[in-house]
CHARMM-style PDB file with segment names, atoms N, HN, CA, C and O in Angstrom:
ATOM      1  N   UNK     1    -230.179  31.499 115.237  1.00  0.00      PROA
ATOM      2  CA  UNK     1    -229.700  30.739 114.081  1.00  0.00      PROA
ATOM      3  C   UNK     1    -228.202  30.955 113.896  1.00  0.00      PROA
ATOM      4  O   UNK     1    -227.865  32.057 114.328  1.00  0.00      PROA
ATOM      5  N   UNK     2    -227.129  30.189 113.350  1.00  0.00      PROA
ATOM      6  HN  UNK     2    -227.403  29.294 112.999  1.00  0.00      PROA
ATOM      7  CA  UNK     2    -226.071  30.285 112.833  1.00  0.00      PROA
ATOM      8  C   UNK     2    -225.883  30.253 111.281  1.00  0.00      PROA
ATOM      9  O   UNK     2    -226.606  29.752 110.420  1.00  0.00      PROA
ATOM     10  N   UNK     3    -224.580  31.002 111.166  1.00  0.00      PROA
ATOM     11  HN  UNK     3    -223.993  31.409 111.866  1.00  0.00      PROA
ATOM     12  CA  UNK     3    -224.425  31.438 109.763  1.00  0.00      PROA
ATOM     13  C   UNK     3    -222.875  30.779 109.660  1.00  0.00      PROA
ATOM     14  O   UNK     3    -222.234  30.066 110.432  1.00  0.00      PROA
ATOM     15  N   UNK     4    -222.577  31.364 108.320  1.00  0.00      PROA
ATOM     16  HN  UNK     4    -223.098  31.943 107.693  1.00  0.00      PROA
ATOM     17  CA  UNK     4    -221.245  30.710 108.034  1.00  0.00      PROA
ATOM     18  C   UNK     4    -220.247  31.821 107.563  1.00  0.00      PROA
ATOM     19  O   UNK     4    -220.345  31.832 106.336  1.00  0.00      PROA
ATOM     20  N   UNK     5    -219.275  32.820 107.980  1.00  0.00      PROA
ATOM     21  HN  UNK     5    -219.195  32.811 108.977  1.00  0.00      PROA
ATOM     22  CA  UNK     5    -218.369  33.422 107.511  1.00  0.00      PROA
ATOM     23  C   UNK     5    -217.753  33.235 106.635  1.00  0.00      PROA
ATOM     24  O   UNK     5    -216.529  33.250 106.769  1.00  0.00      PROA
ATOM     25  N   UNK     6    -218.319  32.990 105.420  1.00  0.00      PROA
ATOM     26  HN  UNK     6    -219.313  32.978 105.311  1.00  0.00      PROA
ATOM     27  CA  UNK     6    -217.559  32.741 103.973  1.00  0.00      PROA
ATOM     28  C   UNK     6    -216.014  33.198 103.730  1.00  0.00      PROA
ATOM     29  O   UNK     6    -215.387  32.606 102.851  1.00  0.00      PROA
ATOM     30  N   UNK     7    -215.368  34.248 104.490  1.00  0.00      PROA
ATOM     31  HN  UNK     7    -215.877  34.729 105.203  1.00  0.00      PROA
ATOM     32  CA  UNK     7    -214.336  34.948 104.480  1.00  0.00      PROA
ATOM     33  C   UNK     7    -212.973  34.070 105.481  1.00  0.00      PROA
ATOM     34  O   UNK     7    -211.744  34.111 105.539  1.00  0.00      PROA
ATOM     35  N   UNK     8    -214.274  33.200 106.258  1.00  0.00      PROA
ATOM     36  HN  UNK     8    -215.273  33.167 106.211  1.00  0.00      PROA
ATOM     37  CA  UNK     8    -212.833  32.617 107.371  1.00  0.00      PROA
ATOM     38  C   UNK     8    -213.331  31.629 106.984  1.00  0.00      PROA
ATOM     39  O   UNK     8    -212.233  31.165 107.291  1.00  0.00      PROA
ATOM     40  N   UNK     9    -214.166  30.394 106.420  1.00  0.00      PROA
ATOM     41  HN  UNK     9    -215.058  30.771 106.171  1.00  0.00      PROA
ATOM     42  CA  UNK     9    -214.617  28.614 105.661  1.00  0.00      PROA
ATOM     43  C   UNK     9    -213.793  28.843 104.977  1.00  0.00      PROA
ATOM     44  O   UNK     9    -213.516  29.854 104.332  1.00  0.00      PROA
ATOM     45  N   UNK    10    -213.122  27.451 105.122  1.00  0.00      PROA
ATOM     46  HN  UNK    10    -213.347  26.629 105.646  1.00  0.00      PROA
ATOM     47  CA  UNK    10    -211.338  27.080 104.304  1.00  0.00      PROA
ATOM     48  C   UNK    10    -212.217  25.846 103.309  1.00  0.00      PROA
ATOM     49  O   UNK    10    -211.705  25.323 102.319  1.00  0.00      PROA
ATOM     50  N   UNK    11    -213.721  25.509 103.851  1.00  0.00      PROA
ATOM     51  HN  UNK    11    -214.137  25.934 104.655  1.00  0.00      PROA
ATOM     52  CA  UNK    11    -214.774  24.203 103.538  1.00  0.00      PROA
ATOM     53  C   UNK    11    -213.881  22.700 103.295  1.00  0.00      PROA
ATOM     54  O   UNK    11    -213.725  21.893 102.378  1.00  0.00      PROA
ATOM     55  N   UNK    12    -213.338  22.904 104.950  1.00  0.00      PROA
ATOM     56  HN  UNK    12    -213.465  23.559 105.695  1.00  0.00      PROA
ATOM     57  CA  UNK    12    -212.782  21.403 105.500  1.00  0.00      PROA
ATOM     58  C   UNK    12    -213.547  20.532 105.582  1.00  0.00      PROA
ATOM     59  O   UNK    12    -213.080  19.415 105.809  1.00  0.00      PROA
ATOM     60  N   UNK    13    -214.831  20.663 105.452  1.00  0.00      PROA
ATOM     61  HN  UNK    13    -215.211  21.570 105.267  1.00  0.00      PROA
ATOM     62  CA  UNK    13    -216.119  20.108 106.168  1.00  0.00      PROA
ATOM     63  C   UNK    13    -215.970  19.294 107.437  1.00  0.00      PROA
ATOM     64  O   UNK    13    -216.281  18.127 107.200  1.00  0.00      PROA
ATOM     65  N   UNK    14    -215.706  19.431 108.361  1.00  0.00      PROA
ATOM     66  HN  UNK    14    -215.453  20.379 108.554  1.00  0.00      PROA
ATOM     67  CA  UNK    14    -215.298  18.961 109.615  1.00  0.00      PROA
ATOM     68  C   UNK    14    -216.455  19.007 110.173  1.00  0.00      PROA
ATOM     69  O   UNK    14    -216.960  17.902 110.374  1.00  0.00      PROA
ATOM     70  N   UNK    15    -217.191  20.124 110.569  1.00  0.00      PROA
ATOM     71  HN  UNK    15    -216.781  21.021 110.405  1.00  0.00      PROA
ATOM     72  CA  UNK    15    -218.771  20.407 110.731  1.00  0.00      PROA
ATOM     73  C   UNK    15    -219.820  19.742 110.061  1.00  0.00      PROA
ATOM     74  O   UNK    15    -220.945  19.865 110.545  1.00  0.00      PROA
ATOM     75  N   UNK    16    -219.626  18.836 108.705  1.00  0.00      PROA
ATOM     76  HN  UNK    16    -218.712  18.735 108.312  1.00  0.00      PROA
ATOM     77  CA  UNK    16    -220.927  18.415 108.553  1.00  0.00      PROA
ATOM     78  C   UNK    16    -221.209  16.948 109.354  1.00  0.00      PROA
ATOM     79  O   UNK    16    -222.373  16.703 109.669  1.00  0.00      PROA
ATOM     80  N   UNK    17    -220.184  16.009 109.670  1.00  0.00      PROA
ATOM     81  HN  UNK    17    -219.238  16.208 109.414  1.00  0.00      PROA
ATOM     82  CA  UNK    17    -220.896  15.467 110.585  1.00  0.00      PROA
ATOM     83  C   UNK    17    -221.550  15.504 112.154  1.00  0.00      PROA
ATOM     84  O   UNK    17    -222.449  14.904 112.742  1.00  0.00      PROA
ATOM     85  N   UNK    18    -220.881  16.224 112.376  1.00  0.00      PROA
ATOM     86  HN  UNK    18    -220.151  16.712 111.899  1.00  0.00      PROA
ATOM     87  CA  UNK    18    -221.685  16.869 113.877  1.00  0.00      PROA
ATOM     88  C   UNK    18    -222.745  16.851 113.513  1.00  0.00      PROA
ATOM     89  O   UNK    18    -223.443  16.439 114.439  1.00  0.00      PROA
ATOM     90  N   UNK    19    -223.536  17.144 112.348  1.00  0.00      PROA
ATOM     91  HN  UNK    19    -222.969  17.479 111.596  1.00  0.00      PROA
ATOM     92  CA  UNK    19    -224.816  18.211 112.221  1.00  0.00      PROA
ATOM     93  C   UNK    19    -226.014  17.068 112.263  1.00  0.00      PROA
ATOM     94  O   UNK    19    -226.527  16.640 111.229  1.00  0.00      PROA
ATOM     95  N   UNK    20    -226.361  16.668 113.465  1.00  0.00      PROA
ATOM     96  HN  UNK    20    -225.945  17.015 114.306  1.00  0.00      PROA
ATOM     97  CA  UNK    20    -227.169  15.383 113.257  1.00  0.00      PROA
ATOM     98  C   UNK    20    -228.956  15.713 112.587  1.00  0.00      PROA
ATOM     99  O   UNK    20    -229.858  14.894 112.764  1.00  0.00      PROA
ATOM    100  N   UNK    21    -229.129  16.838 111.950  1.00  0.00      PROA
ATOM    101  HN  UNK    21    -228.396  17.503 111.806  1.00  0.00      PROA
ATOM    102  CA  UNK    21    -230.155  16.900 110.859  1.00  0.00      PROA
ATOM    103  C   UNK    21    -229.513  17.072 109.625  1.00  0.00      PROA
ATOM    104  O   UNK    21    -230.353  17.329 108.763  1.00  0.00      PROA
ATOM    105  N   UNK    22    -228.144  17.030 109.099  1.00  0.00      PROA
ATOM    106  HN  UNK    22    -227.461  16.821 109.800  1.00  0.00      PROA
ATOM    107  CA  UNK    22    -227.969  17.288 107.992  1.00  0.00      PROA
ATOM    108  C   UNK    22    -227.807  18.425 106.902  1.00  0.00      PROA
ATOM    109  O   UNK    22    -227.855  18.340 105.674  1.00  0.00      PROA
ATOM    110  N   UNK    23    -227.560  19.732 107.896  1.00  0.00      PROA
ATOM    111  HN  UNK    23    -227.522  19.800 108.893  1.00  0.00      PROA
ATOM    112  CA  UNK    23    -228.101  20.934 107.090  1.00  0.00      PROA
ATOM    113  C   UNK    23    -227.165  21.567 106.696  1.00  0.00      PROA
ATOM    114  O   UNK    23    -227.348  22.639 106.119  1.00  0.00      PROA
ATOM    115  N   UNK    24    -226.031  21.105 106.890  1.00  0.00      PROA
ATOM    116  HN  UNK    24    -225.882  20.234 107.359  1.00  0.00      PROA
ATOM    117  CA  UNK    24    -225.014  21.236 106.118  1.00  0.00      PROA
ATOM    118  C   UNK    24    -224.153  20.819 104.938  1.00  0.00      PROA
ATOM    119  O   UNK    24    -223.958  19.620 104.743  1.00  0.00      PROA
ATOM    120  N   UNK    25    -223.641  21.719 104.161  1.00  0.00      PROA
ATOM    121  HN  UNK    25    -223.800  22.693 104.320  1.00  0.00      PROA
ATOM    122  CA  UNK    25    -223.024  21.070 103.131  1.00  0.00      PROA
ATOM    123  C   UNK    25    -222.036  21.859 102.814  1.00  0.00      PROA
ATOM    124  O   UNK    25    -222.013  23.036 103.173  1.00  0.00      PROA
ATOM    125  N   UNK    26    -220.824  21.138 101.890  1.00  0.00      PROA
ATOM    126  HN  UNK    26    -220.842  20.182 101.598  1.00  0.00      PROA
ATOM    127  CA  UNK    26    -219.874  22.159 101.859  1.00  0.00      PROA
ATOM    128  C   UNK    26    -220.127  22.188 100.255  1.00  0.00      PROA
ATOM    129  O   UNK    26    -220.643  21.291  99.588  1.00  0.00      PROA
ATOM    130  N   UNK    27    -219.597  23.543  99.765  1.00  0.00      PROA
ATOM    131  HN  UNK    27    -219.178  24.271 100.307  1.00  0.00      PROA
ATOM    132  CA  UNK    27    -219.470  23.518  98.139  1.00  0.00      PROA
ATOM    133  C   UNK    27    -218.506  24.680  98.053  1.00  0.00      PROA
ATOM    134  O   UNK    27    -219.032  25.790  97.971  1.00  0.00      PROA
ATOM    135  N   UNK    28    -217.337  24.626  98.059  1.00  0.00      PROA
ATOM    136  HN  UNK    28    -216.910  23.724  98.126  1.00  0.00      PROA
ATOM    137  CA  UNK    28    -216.188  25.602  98.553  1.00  0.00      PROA
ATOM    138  C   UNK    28    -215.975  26.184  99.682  1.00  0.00      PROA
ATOM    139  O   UNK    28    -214.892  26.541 100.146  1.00  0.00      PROA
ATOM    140  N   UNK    29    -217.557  26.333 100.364  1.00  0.00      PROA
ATOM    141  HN  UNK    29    -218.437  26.043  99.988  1.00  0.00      PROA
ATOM    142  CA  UNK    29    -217.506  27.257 101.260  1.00  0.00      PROA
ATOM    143  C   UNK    29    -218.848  26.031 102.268  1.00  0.00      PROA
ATOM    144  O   UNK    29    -219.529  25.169 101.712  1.00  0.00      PROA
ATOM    145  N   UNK    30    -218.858  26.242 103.261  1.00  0.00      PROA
ATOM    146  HN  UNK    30    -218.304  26.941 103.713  1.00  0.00      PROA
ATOM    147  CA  UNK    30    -220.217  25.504 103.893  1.00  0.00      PROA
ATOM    148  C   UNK    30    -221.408  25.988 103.726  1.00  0.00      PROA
ATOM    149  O   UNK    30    -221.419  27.205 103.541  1.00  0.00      PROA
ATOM    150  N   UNK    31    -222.384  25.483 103.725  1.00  0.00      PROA
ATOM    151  HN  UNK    31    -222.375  24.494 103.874  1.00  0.00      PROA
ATOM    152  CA  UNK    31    -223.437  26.068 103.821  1.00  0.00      PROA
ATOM    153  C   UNK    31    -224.550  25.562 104.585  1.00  0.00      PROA
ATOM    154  O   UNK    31    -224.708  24.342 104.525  1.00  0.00      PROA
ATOM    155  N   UNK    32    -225.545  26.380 105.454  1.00  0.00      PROA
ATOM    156  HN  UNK    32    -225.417  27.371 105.503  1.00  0.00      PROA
ATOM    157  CA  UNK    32    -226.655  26.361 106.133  1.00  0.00      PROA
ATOM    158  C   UNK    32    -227.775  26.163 105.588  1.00  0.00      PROA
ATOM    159  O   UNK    32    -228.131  27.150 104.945  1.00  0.00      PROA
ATOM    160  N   UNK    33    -228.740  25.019 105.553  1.00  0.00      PROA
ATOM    161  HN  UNK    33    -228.450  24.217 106.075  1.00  0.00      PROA
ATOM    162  CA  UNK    33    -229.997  24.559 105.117  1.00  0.00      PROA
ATOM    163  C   UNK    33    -230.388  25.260 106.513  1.00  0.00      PROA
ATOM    164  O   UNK    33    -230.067  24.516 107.440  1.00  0.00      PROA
ATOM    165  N   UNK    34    -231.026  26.549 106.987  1.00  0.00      PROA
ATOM    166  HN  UNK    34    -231.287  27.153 106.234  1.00  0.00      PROA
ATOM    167  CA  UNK    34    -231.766  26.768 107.881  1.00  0.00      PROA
ATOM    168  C   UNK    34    -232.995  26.256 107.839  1.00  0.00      PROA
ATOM    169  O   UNK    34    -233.530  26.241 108.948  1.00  0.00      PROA
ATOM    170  N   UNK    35    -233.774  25.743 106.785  1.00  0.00      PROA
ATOM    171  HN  UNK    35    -233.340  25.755 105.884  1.00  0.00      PROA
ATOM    172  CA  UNK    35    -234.876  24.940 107.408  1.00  0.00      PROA
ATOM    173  C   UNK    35    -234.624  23.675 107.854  1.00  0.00      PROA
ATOM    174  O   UNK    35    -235.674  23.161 108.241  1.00  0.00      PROA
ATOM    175  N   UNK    36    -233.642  22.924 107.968  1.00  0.00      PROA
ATOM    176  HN  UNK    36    -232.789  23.342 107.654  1.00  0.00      PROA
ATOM    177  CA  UNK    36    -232.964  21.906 108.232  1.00  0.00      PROA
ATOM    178  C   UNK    36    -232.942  21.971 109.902  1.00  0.00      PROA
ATOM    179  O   UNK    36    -233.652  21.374 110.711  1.00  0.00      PROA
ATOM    180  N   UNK    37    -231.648  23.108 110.146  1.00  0.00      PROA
ATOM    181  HN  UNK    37    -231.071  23.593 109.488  1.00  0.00      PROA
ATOM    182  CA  UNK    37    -231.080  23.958 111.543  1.00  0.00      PROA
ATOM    183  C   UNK    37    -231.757  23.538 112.143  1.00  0.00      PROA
ATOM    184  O   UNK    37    -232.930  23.703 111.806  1.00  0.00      PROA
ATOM    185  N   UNK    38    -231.450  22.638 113.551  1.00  0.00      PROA
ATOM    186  HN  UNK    38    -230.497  22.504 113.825  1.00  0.00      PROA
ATOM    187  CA  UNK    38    -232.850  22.532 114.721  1.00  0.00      PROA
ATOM    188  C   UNK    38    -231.880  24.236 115.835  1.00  0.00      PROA
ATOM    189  O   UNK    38    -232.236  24.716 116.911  1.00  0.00      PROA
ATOM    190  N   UNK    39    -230.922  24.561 115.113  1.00  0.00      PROA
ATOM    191  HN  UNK    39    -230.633  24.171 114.239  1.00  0.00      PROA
ATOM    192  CA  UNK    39    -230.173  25.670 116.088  1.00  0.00      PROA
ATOM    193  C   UNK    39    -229.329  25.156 117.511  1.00  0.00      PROA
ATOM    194  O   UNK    39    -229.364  25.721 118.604  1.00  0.00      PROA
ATOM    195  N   UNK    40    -228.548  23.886 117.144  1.00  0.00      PROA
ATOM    196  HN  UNK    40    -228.520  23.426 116.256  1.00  0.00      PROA
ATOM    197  CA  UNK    40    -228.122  22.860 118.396  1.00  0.00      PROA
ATOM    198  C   UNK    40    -227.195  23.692 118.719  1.00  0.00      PROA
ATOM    199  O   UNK    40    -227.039  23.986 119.904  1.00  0.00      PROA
ATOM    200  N   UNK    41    -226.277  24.318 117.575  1.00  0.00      PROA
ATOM    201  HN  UNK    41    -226.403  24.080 116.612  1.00  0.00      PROA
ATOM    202  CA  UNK    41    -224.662  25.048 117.644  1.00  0.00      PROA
ATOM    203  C   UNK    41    -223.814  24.329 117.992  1.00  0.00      PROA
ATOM    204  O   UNK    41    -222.840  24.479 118.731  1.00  0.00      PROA
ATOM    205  N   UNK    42    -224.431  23.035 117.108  1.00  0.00      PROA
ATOM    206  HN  UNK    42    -225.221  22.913 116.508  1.00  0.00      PROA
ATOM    207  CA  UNK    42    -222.687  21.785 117.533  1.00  0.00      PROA
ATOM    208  C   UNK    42    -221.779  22.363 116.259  1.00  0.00      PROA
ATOM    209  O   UNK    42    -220.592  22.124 116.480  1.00  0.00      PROA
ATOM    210  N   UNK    43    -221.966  22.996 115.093  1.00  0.00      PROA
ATOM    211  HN  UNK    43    -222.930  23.190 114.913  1.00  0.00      PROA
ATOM    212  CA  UNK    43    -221.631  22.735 114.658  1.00  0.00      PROA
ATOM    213  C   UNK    43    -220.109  24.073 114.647  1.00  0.00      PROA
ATOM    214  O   UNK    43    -218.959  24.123 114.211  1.00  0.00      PROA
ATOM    215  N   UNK    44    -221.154  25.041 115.493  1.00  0.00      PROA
ATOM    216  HN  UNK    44    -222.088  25.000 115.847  1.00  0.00      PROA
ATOM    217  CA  UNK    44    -219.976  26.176 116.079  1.00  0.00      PROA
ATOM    218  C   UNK    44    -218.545  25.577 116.870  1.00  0.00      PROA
ATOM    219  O   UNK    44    -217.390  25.983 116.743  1.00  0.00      PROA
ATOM    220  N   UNK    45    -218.990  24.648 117.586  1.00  0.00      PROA
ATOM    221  HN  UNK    45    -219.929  24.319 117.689  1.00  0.00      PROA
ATOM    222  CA  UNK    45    -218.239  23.867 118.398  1.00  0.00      PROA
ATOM    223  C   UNK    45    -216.872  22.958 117.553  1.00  0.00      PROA
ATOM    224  O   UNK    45    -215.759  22.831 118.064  1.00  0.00      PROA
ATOM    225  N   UNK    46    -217.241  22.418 116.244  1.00  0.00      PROA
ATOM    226  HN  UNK    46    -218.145  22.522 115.828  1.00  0.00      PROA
ATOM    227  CA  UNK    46    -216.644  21.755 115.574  1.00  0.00      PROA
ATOM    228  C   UNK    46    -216.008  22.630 114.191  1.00  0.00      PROA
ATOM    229  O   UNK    46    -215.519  22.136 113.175  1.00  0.00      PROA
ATOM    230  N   UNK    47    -216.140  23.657 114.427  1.00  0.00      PROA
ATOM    231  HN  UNK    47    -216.537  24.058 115.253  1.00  0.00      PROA
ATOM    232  CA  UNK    47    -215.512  25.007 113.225  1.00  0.00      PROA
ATOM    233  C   UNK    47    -214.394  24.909 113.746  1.00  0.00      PROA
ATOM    234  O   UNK    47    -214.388  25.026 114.971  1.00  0.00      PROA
ATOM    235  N   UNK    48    -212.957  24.649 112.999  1.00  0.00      PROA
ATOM    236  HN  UNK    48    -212.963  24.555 112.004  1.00  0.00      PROA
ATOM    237  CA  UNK    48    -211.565  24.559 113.379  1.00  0.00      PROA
ATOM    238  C   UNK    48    -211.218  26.253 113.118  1.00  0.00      PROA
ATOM    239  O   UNK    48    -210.374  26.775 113.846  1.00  0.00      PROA
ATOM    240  N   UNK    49    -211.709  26.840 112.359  1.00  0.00      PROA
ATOM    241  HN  UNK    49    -212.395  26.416 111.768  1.00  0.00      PROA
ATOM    242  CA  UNK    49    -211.419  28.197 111.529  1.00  0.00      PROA
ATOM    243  C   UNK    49    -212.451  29.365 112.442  1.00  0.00      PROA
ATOM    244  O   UNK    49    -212.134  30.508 112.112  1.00  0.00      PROA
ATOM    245  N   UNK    50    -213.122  29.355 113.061  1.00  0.00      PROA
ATOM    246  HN  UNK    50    -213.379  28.427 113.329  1.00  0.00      PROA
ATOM    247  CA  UNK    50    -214.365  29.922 113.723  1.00  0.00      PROA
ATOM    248  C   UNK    50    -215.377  30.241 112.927  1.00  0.00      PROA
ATOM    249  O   UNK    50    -216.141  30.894 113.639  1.00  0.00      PROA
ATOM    250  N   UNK    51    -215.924  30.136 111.614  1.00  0.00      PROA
ATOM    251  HN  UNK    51    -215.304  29.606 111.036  1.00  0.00      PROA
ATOM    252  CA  UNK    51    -216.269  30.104 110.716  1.00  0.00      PROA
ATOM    253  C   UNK    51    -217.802  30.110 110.828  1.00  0.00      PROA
ATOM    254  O   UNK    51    -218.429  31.127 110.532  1.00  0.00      PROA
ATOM    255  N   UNK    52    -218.280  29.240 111.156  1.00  0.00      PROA
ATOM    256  HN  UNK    52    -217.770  28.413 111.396  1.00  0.00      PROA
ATOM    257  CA  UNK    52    -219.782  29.275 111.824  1.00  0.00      PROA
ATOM    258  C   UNK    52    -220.005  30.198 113.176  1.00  0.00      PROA
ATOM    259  O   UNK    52    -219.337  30.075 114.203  1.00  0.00      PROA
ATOM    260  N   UNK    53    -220.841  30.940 113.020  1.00  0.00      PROA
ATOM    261  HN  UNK    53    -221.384  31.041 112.186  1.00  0.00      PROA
ATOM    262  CA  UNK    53    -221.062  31.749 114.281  1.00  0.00      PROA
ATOM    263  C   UNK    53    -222.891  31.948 114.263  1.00  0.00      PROA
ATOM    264  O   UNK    53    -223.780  31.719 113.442  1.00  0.00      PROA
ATOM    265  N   UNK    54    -222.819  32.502 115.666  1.00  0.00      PROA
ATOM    266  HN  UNK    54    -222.097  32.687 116.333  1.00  0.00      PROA
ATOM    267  CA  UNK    54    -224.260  32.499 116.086  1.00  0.00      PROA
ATOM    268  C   UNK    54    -224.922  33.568 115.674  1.00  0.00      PROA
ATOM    269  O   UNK    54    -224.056  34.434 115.545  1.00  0.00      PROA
ATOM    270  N   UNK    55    -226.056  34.060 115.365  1.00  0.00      PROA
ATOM    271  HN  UNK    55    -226.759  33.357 115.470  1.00  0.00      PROA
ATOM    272  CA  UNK    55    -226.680  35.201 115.022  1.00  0.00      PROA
ATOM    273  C   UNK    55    -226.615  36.020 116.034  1.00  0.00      PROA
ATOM    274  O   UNK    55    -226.787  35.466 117.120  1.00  0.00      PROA
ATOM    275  N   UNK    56    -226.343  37.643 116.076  1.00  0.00      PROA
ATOM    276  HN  UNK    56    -226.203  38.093 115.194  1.00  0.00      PROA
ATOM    277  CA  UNK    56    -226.961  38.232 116.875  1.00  0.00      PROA
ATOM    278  C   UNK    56    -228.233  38.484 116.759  1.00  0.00      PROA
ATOM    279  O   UNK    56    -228.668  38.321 115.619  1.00  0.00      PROA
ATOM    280  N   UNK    57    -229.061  38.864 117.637  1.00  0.00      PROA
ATOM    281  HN  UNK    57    -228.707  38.996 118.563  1.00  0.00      PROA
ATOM    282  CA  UNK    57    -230.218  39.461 117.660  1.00  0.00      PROA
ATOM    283  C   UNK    57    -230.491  40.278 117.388  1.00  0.00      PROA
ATOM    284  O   UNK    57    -230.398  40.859 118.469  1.00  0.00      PROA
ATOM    285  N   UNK    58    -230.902  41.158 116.573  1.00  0.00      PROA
ATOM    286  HN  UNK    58    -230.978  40.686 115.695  1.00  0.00      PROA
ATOM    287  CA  UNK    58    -231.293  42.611 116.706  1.00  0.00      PROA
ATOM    288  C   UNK    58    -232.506  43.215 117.348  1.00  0.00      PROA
ATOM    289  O   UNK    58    -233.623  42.699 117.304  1.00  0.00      PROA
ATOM    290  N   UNK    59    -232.250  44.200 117.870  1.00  0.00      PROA
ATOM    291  HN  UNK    59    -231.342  44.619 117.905  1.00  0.00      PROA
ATOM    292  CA  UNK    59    -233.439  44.999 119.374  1.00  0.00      PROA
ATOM    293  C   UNK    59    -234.021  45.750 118.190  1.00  0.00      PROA
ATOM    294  OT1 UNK    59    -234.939  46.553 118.359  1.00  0.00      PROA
TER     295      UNK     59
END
């Protein structure tokens, strides 16, 4: 899953149209509808700020 670095989202929203389910939204900051997320990571791709990033996993 991807998250959103609230500390580096300037909430350009540049990323919400990439997001072809919609699970994004901006409201100062972006935000992740993870039940939305199909987990494509276009939207990592389209973060001007790096702002969206991928989950690590934890072992």
């Amino acid at each position: 899953m991807v998250f959103v670095d609230e500390n580096l989202c300037i909430g350009c929203a540049l990323c919400v149209p990439f997001c072809k389910r919609g699970a994004i939204e901006v409201f100062g900051t972006a935000r992740i509808d993870k039940e939305k997320c199909s987990n494509c990571l276009a939207c990592i791709d389209y973060c001007v700020n790096g702002a969206i990033k991928k989950e690590e996993k934890k072992l």
